[in-house]
N, C-alpha and C positions, 0 to 999 in steps of 0.2 A: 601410593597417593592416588587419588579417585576424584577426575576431573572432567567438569562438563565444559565442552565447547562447544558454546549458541551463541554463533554470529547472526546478523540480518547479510542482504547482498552488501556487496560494494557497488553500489552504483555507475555505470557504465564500465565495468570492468571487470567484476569476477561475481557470480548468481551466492547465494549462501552456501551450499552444499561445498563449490570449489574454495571460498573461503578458508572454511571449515577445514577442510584437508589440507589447505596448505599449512593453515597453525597447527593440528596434529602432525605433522610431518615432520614441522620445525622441533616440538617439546617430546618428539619421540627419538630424536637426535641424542636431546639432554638428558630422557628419562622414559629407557623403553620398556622397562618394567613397569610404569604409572598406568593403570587401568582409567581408560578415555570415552566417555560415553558422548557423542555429538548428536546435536539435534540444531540443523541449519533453521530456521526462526525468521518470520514474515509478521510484520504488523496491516496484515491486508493488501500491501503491494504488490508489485513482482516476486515469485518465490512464493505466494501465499498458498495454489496449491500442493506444490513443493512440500508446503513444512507440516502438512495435514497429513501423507500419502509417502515417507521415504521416513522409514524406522518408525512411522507412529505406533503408540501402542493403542488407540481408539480408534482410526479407524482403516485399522489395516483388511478389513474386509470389503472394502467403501471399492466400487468400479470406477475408474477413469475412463467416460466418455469420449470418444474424438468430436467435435463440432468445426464445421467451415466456416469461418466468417473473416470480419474485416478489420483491415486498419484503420488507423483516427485518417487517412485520405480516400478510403475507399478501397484500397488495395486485397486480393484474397490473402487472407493466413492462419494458419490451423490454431485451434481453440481446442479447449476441454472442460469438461464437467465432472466433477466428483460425487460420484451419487452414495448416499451412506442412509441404506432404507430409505427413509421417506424426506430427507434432507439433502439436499445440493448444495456444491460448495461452488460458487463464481469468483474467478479472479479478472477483474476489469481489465487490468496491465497486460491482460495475453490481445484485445481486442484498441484496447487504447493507451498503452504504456507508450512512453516518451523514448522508449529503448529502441523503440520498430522504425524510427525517424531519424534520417541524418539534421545533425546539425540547419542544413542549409531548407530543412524541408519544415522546420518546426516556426509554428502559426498559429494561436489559437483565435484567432480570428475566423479559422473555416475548416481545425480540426474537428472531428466529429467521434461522439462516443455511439454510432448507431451501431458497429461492432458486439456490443453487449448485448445490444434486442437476441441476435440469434442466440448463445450462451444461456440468455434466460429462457426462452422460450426451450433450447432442448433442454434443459431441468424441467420445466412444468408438462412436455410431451410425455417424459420418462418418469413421471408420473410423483414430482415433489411437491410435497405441502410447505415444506420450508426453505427458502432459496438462500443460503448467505454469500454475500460478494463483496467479495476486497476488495474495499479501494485504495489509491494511491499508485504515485507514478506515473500521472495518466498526462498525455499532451495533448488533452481537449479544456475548452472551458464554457461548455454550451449546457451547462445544467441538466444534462442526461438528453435534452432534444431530441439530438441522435437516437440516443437508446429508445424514447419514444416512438419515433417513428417507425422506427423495427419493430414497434408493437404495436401498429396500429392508430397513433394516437400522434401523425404528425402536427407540427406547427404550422398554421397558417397565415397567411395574409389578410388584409380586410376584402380584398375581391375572393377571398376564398381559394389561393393556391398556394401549395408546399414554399416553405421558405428554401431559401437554398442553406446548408451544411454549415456549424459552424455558430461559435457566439455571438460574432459583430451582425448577423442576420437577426437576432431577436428583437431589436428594438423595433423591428415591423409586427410583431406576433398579434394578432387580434385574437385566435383562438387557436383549440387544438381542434384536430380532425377526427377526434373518436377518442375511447377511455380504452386502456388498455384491458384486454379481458384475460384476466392470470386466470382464471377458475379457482378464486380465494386463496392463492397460494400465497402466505407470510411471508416480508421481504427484511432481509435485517444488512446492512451495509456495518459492516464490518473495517475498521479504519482508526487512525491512529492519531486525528485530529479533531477538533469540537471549533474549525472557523465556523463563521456565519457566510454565509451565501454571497453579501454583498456588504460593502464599506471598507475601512480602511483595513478592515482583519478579516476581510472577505477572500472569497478565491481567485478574483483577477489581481486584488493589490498585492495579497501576499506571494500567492504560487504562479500569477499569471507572467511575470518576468522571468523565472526559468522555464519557462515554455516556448520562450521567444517573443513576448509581448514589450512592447514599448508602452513610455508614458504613456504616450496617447493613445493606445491600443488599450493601456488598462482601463483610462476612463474611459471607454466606449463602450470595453465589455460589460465593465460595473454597472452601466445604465443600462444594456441590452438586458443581461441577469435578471436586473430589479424588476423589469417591464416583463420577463418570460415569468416571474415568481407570482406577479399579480395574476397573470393568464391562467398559470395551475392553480393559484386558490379558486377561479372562480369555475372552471372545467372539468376540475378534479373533487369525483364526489369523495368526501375524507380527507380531502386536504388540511392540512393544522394551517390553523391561522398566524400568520406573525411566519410564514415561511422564510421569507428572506433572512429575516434575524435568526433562527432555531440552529440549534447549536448542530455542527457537522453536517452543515446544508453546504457547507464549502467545499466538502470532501471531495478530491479526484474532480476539482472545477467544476463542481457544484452536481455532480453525483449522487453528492447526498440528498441534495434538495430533493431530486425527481425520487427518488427511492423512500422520503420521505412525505412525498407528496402523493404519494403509493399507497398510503397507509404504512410503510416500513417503519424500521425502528434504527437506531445506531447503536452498537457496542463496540467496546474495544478490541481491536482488531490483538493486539498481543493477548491481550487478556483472554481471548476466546483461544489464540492458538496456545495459549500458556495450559488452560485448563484441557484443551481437546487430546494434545498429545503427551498429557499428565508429568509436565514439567515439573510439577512440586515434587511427584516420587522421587525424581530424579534426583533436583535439588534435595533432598530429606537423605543421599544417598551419595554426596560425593563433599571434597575437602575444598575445593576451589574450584570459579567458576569463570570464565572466559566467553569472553561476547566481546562484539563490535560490530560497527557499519561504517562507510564509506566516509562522512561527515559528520564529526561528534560535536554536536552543535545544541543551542540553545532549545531548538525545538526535540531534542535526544530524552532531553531532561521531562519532557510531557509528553507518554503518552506511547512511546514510540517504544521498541524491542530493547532499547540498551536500560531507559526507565524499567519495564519491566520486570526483566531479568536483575537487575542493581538492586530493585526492593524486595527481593524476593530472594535475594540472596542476603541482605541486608539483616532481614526478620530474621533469619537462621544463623547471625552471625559469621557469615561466610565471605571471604576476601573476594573481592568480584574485578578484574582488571579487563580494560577495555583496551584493545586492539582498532585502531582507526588509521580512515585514511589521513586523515586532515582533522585535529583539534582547535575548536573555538570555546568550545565549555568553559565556564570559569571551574578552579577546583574544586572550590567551596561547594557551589551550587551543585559540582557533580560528586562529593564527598556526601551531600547530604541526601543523595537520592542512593547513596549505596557502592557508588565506586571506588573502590581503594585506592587503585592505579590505573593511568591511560599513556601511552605510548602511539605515536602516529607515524603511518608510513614516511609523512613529510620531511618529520624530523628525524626518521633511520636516513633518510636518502638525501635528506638537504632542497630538495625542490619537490613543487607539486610535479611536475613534469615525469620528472623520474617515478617518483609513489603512482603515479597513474600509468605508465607504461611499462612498469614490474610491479605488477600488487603482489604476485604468487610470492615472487622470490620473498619482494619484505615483509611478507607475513610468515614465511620458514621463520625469518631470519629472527619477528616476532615472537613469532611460539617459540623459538627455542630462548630467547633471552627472559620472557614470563616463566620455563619452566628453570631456568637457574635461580630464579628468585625464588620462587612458589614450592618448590618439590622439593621433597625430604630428599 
């Protein structure tokens, strides 16, 4: 039997790669003869340069840079860059991920994605013409600000001084302080969603509550956002008109906007990792196929690694079973994007409590109950 296993992370609790081995571990229990090819799978988030750079078969000649730079509080912590000739891979999540934050610290009221400026900036020293950067996972909601100002190109005030850190500060923005100078180097934000910037399916209302946003904190960012979108169409030479509404201007709390307002472009974040580390061969080469992530949820179903992988197993006829922490999919809806079967830690262990502070074990305990069904 010839099985792939491509999970995403589990979200605070175990990265793809450990995923991955724990469900190998388990169906090698039930079926140690089945030849196992894993490939841990990032739609732009956490793990995104991960899933580029461990077994890839594209760009396993690509150098992993070190970079210094910051947390969404300003804090130091170590970063990298994937250089693949004349292409950089950015993953935002190392610089602004929600991961780097306790609980009690998460704010997008004064998180800040200025952490990204350095990341981009060592790609375009080392000499890239095209930068792609993951987004997702990110505990900012200041429409890349931050990252602006890392490059030159802070937000100001109408007396003319730096705003302070942070989305609920933009509804003062009169201008930026300077265009950031890439030396023409192509920006493409890489990501697993198409919200709008601002509104009810924007990035404060939708993503801004698991960051720690309150009601009233989302209306306030939603109108700080709208007022920094006006500011980049009119500052930003290239800016596309209609920013706030452009599809994946939400991304990573509005990440996309600024990368868009860059002249960048949005692709899919699996979709780029699906083709980079030539997951079709793979799929074109095994009987069954296993993925999952931490939340198999309605937004799983667009866009995101377990979509991907589902339809592309789908096309090829291949039984594709999802391994989760926690199911809310309907089955229908996730029948129709390619899933056969899904199984959740919740429901091996009876509480989210437990599925969250044994993921390893219930995901043995996973792989090995998928390979009793699945394996010859």
């Amino acid at each position: 039997m010839r099985v792939l296993v491509g999970p995403d992370k589990f979200a605070g609790t175990l990265s793809a790669a450990e995923a991955a081995a724990a469900v190998v571990e388990g169906w090698r229990e039930v079926a140690p003869d089945d030849e196992i090819t894993v490939r841990p799978l990032s739609d732009g988030g956490p793990g995104f340069l991960d899933s580029l750079s461990l077994d890839s078969l594209s760009l396993d000649g690509a150098r992993r840079i070190p970079v210094d730079t910051y947390d969404p509080l300003g804090r130091p912590v170590a970063g990298a860059v994937l250089l693949d000739g004349e292409t950089a891979y950015v993953e935002s999540a190392q610089a602004c991920g929600l991961h780097l934050l306790a609980p009690a610290e998460r704010d997008p009221r004064v998180t800040t994605s200025y952490g990204l400026g350095p990341l981009i900036s060592a790609a375009v020293e080392h000499g890239a013409r095209d930068v792609v950067v993951g987004l997702g996972g990110s505990a900012t909601n200041d429409a890349g600000a931050g990252m602006l100002a890392a490059l030159d190109a802070a937000p100001l005030d109408a007396g003319g001084y730096a705003l302070p850190y942070g989305g609920a500060a933009l509804v003062a923005c009169a201008r930026l302080g300077g265009v950031p100078r890439l030396r023409g180097v192509r920006l493409v934000a890489a990501t697993d969603v198409d919200n709008p910037l601002t509104g009810l399916h924007g990035a404060s209302s939708v993503f801004g509550p698991q960051k720690g946003a309150s009601r009233a904190d989302v209306l306030e960012l939603d109108a700080a956002l709208a007022k920094f979108a006006e500011v980049l169409e009119r500052d930003l030479p290239g800016c596309p008109p209609g920013l706030a509404d452009a599809p994946g201007a939400g991304a990573a709390g509005g990440l996309g906007a600024a990368i868009l307002a860059l002249g960048g472009r949005c692709e899919s974040g699996i979709g780029l990792v699906r083709r980079l580390s030539r997951l079709d061969e793979v799929l074109d080469a095994v009987d069954v196929v296993i993925t999952g992530e931490g939340s198999f949820d309605h937004q799983s179903l667009r866009g995101k690694v377990i979509s991907g992988v589902a339809e592309a197993a789908r096309d090829r006829g291949l039984p594709c079973v999802v391994l989760a922490g926690r199911i809310s999919a309907g089955r229908r809806e996730a029948a129709r994007i390619g899933v056969t079967a899904a199984h959740s830690l919740e429901e091996h262990f009876g509480s989210v409590e437990e599925a969250m502070s044994r993921p390893a074990e219930g995901l043995r305990a996973l792989g090995a109950r998928a390979a009793r069904q699945w394996s010859r």
